[in-house]
N, C-alpha and C positions, 0 to 999 in steps of 0.2 A: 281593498285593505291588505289583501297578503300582497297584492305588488308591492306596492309602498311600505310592507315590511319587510320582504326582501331585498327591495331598492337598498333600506335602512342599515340590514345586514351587510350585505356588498361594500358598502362607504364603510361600516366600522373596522368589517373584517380587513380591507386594504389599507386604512388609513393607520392600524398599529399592529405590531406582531402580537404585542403584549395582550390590548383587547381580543384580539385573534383566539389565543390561548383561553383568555378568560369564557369567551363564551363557549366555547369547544367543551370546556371543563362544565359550565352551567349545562348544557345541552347532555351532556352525558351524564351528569346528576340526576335529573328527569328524564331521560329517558331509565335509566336503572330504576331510580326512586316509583316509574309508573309502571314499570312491570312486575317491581316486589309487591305493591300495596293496591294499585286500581285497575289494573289492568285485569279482565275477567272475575272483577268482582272478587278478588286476592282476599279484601280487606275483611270481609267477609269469615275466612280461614280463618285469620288472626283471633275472632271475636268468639267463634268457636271452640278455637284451643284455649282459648282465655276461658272459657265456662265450663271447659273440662278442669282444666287447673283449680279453678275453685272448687268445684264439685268434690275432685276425687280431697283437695288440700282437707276441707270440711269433713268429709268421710273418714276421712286417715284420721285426722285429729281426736272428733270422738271415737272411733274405735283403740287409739291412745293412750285418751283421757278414762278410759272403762278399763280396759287394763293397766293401765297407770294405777288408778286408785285402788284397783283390789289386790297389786303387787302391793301395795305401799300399806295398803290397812295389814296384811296377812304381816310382812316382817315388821312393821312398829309393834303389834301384839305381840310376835312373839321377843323380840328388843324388849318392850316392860316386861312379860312376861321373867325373863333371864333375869332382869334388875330386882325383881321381887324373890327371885331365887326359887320359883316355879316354873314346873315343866309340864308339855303338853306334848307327847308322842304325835298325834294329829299335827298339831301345829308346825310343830317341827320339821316334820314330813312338806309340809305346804312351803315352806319358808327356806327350807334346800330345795324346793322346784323353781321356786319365783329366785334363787341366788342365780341358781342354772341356766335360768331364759336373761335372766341381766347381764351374765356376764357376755352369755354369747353375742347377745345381740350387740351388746358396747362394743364390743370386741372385735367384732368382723363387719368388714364395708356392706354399708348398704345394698351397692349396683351386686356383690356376690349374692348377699342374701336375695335380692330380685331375681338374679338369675338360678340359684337354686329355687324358690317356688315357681319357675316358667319354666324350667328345663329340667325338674328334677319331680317336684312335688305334683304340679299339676302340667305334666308335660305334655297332655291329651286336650287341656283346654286351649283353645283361641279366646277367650277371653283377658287380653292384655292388659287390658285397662282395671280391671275389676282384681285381676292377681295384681298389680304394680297396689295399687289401694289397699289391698290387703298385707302384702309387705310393708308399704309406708304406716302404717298404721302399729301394725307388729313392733317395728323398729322406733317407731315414737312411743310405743307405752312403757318402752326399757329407759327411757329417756326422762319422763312424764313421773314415773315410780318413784324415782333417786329426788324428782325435784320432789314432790308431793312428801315423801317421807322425810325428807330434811325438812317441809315445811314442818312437819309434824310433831318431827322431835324437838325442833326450837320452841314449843309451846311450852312454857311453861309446865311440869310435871302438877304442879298442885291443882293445876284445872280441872288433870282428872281426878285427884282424888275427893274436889270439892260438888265435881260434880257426880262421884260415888256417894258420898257423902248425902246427898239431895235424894238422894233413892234412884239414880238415874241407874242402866246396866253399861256397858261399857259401847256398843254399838250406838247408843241416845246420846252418852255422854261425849264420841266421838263425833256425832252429826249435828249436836245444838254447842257447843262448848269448843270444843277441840277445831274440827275445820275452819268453821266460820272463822276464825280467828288467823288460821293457816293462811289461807286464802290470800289475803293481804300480803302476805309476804313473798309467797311462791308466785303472783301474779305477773312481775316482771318475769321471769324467768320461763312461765309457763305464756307467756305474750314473744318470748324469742324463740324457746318452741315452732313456734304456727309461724313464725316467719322462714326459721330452716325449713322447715318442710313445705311450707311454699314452693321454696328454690327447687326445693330433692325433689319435687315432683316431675321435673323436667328428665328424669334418670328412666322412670316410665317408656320412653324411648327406648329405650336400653331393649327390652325385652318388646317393641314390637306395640306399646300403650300407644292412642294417640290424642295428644294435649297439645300445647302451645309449640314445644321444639318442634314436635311432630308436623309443625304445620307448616312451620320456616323450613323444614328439611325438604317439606316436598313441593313447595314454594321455588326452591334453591333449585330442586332436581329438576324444575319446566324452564327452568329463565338463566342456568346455569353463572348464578351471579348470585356470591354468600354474603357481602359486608350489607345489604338494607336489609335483608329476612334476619339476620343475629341481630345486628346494633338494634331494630325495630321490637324485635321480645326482648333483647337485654333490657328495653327504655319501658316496657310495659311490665316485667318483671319490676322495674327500680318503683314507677309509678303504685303498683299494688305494694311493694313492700311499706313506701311511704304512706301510702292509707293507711294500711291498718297499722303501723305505729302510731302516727296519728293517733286513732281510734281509742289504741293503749295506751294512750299518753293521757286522753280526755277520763278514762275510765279510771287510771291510778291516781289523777286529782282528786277524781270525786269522791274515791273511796279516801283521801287523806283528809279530805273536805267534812267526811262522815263520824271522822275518826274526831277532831276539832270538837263537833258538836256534842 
């Protein structure tokens, strides 16, 4: 059988330049294509990096989503509070902390702030992956805050006074009345969230984390050949971001679905 492919070869390769070319070009496609992805069980790596991505994406996000929400309850209170033309020393105190951690974070890039907690803060750990997680996460609840609290203040004011009114205290009236209602709104916004930090997870690299780029980088460094290890996580990056829009696209029907009923 390989004579008789070979033979097959010889006839087409003589018989055009152009075929010539074409195959030359296929044959060095697969040969690239089997050293970035099968070649020593490569593929393997990929699927690896891909469950760190999610892991650390997932990690980051709730640790975000918890400080998101306690930035965002702390300056709405004290936002009504001001409006009712009451003061609270404490609160105030809390509310130029959480101003403090937003602006900086908004303010200054990500890969710096990564590399200030890996070379600065905990400049002793080898722990990459787990510092990149904790930065990503940091840097999403500056993020998470601004949206949550704009969910928050678009609520209606009389919600909470009706749900004052009910005998509710202001922490009840926020968690049965006020959120739930939020929720809905800030949903797309807090769904594009989790998708940039998907991406930024690849910055992990940066400081020595290893995830998905990490994988294609050292993929690159055995086989010395970069366009199948990028194009390959860029197509698996595009694949998960389409999922979970997806995902968020089925979840903000049904919640509009809910709203109908």
């Amino acid at each position: 059988m390989a004579y008789y492919y070979e033979l097959w070869r010889g006839m087409m390769l003589s018989a055009d330049p152009a075929v010539a070319d074409a195959v030359a070009w296929w044959q060095e496609f697969y040969v690239k294509f089997y050293m970035a992805f099968i070649e020593a069980d490569r593929w393997k790596q990929y699927l690896d990096g891909i469950g760190t991505t999610l892991t650390a994406t997932a990690l980051a996000l709730v640790l975000g989503v918890v400080l998101g929400i306690l930035v965002a309850l702390v300056r709405t209170a004290h936002d009504q509070q001001r409006a009712d033309r009451r003061r609270n020393p404490v609160l105030g105190l809390f509310d130029g902390v959480c101003k403090v951690y937003v602006t900086v974070i908004r303010g200054t890039p990500m890969m710096v702030q990564l590399l200030i907690w890996s070379s600065v803060v905990f400049v002793s750990s080898r722990n990459f992956t787990q510092i990149g997680i904790l930065g990503l996460g940091i840097n999403s609840g500056a993020y998470v805050a601004e949206i949550i609290r704009g969910g928050l203040m678009a609520v209606d004011g009389g919600q909470m006074e009706a749900g004052r009114s009910l005998g509710l205290n202001y922490f009840d009236t926020m968690r049965f009345i006020v959120i739930p209602q939020a929720i809905k709104a800030i949903l797309p916004a807090l769904g594009n969230e989790f998708i940039i930090l998907l991406k930024d997870t690849s910055l992990i690299t940066v400081i020595g984390g290893k995830e998905l780029l990490h994988a294609a980088q050292g993929i690159m460094g055995r086989t010395y050949e970069a366009m199948f290890p990028l194009i390959g996580i860029a197509c698996m990056y595009l694949v998960l971001v389409m999922i979970f829009t997806w995902l968020l696209g089925k979840l903000e029907r049904r919640l509009r679905q809910s709203d109908r009923r």
